[in-house]
CHARMM-style PDB file with segment names, atoms N, HN, CA, C and O in Angstrom:
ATOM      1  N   UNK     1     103.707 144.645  29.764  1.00  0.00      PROA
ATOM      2  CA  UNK     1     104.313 143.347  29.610  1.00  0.00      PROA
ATOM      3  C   UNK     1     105.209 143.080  30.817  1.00  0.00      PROA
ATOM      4  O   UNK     1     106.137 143.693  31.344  1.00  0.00      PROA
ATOM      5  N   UNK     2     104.555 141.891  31.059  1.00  0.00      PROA
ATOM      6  HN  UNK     2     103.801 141.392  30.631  1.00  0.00      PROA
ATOM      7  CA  UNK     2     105.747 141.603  32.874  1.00  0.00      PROA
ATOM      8  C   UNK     2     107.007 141.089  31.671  1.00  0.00      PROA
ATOM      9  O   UNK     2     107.052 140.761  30.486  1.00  0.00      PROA
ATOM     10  N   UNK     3     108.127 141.300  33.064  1.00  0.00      PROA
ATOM     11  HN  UNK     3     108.090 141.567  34.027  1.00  0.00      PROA
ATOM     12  CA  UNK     3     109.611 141.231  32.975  1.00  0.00      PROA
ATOM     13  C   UNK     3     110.084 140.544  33.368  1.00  0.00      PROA
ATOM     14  O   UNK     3     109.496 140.271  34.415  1.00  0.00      PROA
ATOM     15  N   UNK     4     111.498 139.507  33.159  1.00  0.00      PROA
ATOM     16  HN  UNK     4     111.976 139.729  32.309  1.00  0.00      PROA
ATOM     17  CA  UNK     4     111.919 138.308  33.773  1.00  0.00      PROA
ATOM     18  C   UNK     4     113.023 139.096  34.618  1.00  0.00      PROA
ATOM     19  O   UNK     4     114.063 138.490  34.361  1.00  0.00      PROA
ATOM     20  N   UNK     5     113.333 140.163  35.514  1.00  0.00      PROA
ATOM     21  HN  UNK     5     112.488 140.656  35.723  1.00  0.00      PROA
ATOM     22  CA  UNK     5     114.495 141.178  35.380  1.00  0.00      PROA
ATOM     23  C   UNK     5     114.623 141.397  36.912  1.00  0.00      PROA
ATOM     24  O   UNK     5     113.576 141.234  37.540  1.00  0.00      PROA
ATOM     25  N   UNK     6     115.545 141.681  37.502  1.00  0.00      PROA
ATOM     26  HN  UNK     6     116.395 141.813  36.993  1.00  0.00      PROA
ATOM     27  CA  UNK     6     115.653 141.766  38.725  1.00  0.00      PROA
ATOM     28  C   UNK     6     115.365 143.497  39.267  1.00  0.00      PROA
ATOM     29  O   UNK     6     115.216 143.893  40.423  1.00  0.00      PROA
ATOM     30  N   UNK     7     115.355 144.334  37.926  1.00  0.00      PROA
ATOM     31  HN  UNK     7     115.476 144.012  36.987  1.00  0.00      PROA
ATOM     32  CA  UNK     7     115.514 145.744  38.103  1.00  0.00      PROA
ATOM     33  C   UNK     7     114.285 146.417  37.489  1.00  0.00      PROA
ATOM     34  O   UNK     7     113.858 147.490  37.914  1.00  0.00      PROA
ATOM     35  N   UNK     8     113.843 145.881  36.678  1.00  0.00      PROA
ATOM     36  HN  UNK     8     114.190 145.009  36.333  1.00  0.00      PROA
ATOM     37  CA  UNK     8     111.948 145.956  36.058  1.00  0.00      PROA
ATOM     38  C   UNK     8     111.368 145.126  36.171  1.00  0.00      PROA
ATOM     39  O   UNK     8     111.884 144.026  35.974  1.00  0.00      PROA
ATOM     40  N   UNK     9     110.058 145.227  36.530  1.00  0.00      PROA
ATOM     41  HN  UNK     9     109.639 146.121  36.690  1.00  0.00      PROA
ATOM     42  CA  UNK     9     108.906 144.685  36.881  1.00  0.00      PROA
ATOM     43  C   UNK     9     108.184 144.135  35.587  1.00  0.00      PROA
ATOM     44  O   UNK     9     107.723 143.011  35.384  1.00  0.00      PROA
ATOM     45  N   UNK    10     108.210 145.026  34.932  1.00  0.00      PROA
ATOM     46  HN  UNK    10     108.584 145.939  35.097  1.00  0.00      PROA
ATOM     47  CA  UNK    10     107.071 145.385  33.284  1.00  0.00      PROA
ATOM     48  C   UNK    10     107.098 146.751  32.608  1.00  0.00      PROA
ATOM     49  O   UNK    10     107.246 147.834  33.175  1.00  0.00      PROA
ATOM     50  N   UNK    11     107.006 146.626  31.881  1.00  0.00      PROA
ATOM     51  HN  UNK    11     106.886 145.746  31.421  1.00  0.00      PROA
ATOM     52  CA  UNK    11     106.430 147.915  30.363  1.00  0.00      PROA
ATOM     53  C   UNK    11     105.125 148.195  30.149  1.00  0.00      PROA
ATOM     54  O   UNK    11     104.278 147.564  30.782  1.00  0.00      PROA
ATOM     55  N   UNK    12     104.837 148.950  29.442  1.00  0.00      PROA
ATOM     56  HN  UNK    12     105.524 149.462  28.928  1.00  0.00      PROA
ATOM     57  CA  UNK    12     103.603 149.103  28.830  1.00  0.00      PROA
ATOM     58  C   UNK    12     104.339 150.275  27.843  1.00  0.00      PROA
ATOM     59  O   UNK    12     105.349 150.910  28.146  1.00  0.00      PROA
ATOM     60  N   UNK    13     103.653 150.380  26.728  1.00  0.00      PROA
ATOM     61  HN  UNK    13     102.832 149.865  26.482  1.00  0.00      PROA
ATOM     62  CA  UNK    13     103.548 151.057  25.783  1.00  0.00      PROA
ATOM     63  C   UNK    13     102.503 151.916  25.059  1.00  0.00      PROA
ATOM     64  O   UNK    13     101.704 151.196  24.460  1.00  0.00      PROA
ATOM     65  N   UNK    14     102.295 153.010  24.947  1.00  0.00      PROA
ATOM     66  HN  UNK    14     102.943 153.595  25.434  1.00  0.00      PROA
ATOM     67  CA  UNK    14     101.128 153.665  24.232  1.00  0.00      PROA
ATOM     68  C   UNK    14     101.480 154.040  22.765  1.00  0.00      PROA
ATOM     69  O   UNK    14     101.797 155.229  22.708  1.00  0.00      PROA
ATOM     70  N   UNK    15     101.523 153.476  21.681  1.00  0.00      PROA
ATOM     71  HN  UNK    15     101.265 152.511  21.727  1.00  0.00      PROA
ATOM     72  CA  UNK    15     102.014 154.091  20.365  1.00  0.00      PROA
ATOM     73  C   UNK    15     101.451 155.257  19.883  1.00  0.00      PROA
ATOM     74  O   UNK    15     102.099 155.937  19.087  1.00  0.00      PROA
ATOM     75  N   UNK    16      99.860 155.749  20.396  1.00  0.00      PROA
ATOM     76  HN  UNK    16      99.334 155.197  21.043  1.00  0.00      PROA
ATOM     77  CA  UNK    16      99.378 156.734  20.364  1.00  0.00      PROA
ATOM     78  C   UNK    16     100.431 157.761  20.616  1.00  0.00      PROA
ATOM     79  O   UNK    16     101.004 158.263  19.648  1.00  0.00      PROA
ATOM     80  N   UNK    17     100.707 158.083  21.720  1.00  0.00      PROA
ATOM     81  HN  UNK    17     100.242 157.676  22.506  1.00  0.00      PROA
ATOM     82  CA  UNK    17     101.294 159.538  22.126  1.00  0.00      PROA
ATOM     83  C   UNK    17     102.633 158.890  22.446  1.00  0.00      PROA
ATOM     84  O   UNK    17     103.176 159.290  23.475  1.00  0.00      PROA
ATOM     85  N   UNK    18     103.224 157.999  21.768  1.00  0.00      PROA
ATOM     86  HN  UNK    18     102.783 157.673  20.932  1.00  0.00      PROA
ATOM     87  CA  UNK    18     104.615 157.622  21.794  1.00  0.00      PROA
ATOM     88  C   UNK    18     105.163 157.275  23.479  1.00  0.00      PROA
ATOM     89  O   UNK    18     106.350 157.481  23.731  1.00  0.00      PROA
ATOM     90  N   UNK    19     104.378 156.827  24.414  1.00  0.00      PROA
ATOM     91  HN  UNK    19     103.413 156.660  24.210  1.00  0.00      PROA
ATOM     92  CA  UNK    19     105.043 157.041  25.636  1.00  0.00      PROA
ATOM     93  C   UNK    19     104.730 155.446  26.553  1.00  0.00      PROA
ATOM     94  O   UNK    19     103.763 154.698  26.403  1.00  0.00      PROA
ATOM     95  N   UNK    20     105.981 155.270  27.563  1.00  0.00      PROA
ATOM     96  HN  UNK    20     106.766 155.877  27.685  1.00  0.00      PROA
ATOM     97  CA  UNK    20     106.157 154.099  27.623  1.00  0.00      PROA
ATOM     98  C   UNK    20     106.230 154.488  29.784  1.00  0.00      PROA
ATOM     99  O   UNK    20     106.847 155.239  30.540  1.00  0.00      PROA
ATOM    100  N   UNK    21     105.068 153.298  29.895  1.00  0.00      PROA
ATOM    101  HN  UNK    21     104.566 152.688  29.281  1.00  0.00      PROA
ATOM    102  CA  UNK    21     105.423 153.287  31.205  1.00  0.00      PROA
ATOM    103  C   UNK    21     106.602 152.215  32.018  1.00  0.00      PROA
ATOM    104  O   UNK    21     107.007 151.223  31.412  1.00  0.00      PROA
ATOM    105  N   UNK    22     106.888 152.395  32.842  1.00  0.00      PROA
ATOM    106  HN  UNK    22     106.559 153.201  33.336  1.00  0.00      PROA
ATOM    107  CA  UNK    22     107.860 151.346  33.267  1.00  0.00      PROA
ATOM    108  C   UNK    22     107.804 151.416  35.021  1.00  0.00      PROA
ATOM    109  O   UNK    22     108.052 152.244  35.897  1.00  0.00      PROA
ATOM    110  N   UNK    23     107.241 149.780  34.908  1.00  0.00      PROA
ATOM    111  HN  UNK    23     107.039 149.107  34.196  1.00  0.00      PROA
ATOM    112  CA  UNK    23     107.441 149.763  36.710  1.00  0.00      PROA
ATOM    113  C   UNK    23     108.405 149.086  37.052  1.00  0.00      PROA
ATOM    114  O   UNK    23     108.973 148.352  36.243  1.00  0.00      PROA
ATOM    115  N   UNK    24     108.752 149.186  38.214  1.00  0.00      PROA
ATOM    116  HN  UNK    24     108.290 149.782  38.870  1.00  0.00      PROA
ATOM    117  CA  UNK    24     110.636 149.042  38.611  1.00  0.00      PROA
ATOM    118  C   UNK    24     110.114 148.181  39.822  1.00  0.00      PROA
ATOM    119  O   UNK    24     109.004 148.112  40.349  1.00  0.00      PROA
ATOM    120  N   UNK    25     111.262 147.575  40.066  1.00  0.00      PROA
ATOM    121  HN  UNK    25     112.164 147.631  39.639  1.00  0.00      PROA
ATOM    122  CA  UNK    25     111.345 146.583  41.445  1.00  0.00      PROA
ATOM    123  C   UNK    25     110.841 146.879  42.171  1.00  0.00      PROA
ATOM    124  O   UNK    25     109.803 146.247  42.365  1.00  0.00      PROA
ATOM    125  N   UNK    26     111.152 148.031  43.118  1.00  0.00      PROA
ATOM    126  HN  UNK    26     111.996 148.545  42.960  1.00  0.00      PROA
ATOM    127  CA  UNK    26     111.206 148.248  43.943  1.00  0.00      PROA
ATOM    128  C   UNK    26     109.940 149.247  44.037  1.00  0.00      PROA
ATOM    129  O   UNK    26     109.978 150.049  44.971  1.00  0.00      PROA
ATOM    130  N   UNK    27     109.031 149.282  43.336  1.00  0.00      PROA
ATOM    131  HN  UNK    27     109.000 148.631  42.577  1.00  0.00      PROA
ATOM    132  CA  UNK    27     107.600 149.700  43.473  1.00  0.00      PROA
ATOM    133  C   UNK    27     107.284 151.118  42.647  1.00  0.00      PROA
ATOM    134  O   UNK    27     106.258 151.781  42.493  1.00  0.00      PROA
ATOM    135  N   UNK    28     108.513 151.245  42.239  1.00  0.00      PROA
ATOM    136  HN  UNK    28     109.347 150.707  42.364  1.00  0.00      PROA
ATOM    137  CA  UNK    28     108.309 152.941  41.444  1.00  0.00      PROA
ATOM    138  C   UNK    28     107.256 152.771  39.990  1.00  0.00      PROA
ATOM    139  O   UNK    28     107.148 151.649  39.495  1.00  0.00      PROA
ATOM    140  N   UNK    29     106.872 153.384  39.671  1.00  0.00      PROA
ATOM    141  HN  UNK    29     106.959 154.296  40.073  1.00  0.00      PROA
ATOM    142  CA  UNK    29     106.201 153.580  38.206  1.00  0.00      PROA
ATOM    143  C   UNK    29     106.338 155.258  37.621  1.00  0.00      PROA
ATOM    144  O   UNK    29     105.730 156.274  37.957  1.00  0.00      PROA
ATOM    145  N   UNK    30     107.481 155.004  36.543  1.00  0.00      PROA
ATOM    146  HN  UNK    30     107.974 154.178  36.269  1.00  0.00      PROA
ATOM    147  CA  UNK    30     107.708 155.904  35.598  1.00  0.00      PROA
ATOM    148  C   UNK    30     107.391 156.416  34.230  1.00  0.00      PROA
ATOM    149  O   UNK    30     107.898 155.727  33.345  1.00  0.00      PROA
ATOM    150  N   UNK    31     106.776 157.313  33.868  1.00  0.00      PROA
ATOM    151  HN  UNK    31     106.364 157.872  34.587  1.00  0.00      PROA
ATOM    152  CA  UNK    31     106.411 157.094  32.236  1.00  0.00      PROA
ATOM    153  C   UNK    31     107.621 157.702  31.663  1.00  0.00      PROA
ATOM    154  O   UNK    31     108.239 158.425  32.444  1.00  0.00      PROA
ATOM    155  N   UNK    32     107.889 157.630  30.998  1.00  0.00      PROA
ATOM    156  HN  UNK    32     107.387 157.042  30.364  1.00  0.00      PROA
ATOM    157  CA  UNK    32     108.955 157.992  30.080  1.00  0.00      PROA
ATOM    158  C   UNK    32     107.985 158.759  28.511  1.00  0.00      PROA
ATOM    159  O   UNK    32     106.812 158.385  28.528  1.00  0.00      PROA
ATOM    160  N   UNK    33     108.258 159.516  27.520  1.00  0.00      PROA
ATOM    161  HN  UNK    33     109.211 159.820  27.506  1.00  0.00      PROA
ATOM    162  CA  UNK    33     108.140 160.769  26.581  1.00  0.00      PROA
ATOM    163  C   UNK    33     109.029 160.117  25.172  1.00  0.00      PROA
ATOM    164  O   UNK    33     110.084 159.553  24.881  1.00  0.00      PROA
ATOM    165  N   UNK    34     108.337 160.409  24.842  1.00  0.00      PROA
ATOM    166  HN  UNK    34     107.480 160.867  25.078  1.00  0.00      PROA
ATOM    167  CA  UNK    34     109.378 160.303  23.201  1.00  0.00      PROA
ATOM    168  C   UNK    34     109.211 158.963  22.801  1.00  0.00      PROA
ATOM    169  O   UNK    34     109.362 158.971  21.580  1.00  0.00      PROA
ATOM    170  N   UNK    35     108.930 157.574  23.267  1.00  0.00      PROA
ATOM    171  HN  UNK    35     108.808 157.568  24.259  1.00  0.00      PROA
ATOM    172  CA  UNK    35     109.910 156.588  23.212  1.00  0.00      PROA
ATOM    173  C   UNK    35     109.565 156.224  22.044  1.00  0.00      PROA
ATOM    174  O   UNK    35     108.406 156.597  21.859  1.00  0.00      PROA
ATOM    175  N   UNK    36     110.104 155.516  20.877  1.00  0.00      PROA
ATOM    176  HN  UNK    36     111.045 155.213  21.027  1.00  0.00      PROA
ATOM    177  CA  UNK    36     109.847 154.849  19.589  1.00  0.00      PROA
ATOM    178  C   UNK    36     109.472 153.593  19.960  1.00  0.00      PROA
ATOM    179  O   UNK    36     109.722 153.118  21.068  1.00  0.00      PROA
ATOM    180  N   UNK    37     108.773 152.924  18.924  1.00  0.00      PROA
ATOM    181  HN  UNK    37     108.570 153.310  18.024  1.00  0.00      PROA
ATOM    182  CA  UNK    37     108.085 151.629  19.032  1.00  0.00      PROA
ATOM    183  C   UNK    37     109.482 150.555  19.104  1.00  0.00      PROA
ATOM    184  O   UNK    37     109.546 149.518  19.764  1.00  0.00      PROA
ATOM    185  N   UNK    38     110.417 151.065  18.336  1.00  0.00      PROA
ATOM    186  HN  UNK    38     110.365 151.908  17.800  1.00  0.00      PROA
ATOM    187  CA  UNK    38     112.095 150.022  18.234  1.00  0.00      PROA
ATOM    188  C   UNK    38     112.211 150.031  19.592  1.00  0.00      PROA
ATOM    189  O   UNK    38     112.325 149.037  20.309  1.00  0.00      PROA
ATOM    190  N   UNK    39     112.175 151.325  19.976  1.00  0.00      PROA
ATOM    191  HN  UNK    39     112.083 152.132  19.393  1.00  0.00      PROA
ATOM    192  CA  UNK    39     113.090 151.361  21.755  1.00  0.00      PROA
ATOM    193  C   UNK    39     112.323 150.267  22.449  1.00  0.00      PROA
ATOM    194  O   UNK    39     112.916 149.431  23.131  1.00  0.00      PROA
ATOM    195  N   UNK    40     110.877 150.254  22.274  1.00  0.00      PROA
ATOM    196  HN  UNK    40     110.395 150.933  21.721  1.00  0.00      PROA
ATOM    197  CA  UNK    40     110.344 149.627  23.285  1.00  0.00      PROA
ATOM    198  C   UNK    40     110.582 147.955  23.237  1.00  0.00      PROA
ATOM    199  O   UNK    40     110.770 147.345  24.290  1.00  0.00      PROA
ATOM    200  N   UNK    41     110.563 147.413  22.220  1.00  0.00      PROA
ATOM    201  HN  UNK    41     110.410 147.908  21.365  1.00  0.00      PROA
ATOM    202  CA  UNK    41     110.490 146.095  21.520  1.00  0.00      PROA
ATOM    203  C   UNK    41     111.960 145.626  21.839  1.00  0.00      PROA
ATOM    204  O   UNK    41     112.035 144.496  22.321  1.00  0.00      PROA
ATOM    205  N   UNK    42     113.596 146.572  21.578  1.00  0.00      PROA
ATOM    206  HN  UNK    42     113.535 147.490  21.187  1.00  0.00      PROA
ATOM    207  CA  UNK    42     114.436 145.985  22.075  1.00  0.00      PROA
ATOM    208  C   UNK    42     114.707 146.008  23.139  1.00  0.00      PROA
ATOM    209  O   UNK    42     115.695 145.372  23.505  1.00  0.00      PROA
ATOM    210  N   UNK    43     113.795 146.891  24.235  1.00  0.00      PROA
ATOM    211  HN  UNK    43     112.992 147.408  23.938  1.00  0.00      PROA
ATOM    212  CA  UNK    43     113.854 146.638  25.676  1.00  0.00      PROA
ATOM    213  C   UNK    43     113.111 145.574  25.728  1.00  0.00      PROA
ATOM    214  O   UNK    43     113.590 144.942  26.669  1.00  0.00      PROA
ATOM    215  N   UNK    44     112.125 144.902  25.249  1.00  0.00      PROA
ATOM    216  HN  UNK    44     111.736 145.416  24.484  1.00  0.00      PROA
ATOM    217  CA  UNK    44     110.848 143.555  25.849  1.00  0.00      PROA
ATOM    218  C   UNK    44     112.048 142.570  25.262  1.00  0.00      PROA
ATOM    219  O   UNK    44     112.273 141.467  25.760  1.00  0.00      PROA
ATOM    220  N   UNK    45     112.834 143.144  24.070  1.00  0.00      PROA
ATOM    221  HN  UNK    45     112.652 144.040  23.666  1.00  0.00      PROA
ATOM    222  CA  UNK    45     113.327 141.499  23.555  1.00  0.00      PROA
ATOM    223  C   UNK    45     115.147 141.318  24.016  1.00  0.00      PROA
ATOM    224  O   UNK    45     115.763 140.324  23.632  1.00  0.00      PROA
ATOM    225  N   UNK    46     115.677 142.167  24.672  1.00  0.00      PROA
ATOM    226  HN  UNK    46     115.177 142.974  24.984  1.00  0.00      PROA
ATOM    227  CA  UNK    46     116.652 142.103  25.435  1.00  0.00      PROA
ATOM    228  C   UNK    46     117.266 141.411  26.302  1.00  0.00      PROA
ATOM    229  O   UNK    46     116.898 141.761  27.424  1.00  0.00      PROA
ATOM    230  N   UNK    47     118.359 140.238  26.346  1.00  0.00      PROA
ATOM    231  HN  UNK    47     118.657 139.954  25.435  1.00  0.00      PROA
ATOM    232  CA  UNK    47     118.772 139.386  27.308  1.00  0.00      PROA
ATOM    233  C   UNK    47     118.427 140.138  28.304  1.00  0.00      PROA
ATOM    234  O   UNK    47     117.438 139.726  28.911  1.00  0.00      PROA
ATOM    235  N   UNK    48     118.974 141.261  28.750  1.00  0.00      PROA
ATOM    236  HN  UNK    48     119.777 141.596  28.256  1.00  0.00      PROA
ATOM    237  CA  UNK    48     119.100 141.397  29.943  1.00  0.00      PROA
ATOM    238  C   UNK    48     118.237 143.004  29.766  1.00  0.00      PROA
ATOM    239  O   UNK    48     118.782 143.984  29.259  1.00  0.00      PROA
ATOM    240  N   UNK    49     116.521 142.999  30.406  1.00  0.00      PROA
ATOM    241  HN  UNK    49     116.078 142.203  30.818  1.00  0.00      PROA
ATOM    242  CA  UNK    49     115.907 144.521  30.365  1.00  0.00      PROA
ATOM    243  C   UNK    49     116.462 145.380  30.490  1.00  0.00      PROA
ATOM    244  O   UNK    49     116.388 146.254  29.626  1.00  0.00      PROA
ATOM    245  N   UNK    50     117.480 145.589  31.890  1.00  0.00      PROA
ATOM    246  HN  UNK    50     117.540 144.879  32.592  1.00  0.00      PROA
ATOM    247  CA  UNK    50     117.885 146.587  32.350  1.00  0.00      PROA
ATOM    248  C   UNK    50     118.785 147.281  31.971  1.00  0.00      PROA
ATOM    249  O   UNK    50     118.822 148.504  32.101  1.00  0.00      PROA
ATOM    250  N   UNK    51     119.640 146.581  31.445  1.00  0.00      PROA
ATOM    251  HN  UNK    51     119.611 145.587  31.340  1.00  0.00      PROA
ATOM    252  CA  UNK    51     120.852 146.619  30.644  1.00  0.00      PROA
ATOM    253  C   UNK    51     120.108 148.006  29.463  1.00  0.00      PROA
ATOM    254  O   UNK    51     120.150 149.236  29.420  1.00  0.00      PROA
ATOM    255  N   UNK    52     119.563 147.047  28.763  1.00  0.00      PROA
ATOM    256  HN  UNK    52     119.528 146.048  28.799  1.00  0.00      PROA
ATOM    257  CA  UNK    52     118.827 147.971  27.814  1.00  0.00      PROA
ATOM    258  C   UNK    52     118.093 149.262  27.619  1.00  0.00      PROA
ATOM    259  O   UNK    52     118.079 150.163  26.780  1.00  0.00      PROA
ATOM    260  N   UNK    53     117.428 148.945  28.857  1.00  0.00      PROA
ATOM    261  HN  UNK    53     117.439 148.213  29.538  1.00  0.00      PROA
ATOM    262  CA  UNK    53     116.481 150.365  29.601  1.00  0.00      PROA
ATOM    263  C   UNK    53     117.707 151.636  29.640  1.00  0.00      PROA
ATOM    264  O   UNK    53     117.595 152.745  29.117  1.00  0.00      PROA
ATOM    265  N   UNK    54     118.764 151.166  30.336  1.00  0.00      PROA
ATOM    266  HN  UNK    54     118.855 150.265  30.761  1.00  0.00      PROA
ATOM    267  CA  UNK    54     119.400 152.228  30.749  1.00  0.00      PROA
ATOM    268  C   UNK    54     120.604 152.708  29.195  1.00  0.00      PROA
ATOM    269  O   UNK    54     121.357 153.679  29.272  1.00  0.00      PROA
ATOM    270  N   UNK    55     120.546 151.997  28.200  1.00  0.00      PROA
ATOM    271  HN  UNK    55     119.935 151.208  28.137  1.00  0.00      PROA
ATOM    272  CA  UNK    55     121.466 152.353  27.086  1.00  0.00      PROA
ATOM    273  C   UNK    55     120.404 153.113  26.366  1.00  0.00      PROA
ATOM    274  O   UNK    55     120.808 153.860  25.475  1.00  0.00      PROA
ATOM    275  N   UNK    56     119.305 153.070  26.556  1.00  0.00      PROA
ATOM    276  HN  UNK    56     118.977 152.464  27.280  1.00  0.00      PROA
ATOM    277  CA  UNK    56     118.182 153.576  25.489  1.00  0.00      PROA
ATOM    278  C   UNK    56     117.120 154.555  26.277  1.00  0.00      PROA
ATOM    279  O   UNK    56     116.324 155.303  25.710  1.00  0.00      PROA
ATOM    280  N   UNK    57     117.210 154.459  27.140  1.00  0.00      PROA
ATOM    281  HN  UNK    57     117.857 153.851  27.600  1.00  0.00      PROA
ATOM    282  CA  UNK    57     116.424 155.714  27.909  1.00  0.00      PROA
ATOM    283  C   UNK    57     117.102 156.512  28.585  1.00  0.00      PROA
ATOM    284  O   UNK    57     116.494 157.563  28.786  1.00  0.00      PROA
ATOM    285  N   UNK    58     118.140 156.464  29.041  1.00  0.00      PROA
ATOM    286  HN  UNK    58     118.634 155.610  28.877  1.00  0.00      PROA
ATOM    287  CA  UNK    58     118.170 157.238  30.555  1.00  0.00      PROA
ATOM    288  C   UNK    58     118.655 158.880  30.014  1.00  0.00      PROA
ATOM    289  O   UNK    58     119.140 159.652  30.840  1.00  0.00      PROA
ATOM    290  N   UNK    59     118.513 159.198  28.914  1.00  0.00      PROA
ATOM    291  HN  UNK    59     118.119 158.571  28.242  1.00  0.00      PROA
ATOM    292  CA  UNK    59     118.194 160.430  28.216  1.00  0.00      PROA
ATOM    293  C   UNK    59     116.387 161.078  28.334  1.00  0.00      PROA
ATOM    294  O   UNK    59     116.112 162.213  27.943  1.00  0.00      PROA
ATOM    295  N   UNK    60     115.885 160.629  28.616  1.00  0.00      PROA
ATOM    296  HN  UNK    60     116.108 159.708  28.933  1.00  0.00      PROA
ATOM    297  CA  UNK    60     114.274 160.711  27.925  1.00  0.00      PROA
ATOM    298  C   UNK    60     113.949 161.378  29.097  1.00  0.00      PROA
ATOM    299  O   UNK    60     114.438 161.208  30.213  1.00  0.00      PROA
ATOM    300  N   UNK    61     112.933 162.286  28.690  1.00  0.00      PROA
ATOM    301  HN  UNK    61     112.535 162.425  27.783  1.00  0.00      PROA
ATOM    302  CA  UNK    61     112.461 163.317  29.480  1.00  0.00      PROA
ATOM    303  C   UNK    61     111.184 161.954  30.340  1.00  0.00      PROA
ATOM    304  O   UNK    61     110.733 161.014  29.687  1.00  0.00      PROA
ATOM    305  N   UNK    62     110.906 162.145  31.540  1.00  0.00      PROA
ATOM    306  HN  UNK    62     111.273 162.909  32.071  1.00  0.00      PROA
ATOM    307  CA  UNK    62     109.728 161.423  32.504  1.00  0.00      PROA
ATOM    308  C   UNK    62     109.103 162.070  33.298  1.00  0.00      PROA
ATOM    309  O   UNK    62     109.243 163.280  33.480  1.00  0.00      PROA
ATOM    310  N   UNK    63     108.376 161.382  33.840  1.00  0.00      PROA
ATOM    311  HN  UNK    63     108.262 160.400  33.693  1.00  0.00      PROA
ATOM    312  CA  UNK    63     107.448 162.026  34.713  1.00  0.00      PROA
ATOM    313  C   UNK    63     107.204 160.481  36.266  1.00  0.00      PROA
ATOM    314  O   UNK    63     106.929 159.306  36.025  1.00  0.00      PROA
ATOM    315  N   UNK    64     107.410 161.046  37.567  1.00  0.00      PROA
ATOM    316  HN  UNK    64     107.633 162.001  37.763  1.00  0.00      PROA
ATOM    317  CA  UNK    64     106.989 159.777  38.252  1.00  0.00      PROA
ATOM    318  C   UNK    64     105.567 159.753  38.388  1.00  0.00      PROA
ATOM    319  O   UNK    64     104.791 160.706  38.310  1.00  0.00      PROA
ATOM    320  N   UNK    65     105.316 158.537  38.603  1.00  0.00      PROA
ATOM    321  HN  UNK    65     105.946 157.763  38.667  1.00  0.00      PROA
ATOM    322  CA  UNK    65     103.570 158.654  38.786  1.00  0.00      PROA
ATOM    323  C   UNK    65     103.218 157.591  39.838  1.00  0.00      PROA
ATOM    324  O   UNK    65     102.037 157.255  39.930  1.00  0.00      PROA
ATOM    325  N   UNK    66     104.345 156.910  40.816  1.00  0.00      PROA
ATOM    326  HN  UNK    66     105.304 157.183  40.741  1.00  0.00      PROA
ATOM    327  CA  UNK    66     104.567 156.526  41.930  1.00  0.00      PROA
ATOM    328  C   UNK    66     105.847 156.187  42.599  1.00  0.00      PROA
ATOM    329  O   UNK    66     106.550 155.234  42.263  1.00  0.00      PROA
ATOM    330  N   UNK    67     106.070 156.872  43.396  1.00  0.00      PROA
ATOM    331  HN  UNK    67     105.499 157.646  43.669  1.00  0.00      PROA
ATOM    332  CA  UNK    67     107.397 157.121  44.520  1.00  0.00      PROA
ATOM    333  C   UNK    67     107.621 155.281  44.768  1.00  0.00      PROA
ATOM    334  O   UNK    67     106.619 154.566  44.805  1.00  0.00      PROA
ATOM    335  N   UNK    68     109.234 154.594  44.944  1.00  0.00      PROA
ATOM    336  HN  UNK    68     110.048 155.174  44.914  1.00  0.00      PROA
ATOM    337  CA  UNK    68     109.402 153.584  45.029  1.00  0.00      PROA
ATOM    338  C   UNK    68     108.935 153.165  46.597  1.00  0.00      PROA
ATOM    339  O   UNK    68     108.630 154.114  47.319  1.00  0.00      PROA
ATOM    340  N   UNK    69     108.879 152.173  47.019  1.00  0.00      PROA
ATOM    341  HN  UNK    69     109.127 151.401  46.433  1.00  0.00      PROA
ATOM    342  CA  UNK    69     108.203 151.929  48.561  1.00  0.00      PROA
ATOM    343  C   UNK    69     109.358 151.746  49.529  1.00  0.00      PROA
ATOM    344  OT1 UNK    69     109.137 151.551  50.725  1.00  0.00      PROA
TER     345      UNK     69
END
């Protein structure tokens, strides 16, 4: 899901294996581990994404799967 956000790009979500990708401004793409279907939904429905991203993830185990440019 694209983002209206100056600091994310978009989401994606897999409910299968619980895990949430996230591409960032500045060209990075991160998956993130664990995430619950709530986490993801009040990050898409959040005044402000980033804000949110970082109160609700920045615990969560990741993985990069592209270096920012």
């Amino acid at each position: 899901m694209r983002l209206n956000s100056t600091y994310l790009k978009g989401v994606s979500y897999n409910p299968t294996d619980s895990t949430m990708i996230v591409y960032f401004a500045d060209g990075a793409m991160v998956k993130y581990f664990g995430i619950h279907p709530r986490t993801y939904q009040a990050i898409v429905a959040a005044e402000s994404h980033g804000e949110k991203f970082h109160e609700l993830i920045r615990d969560k185990r990741f993985t990069v799967l592209k270096q920012a440019a």
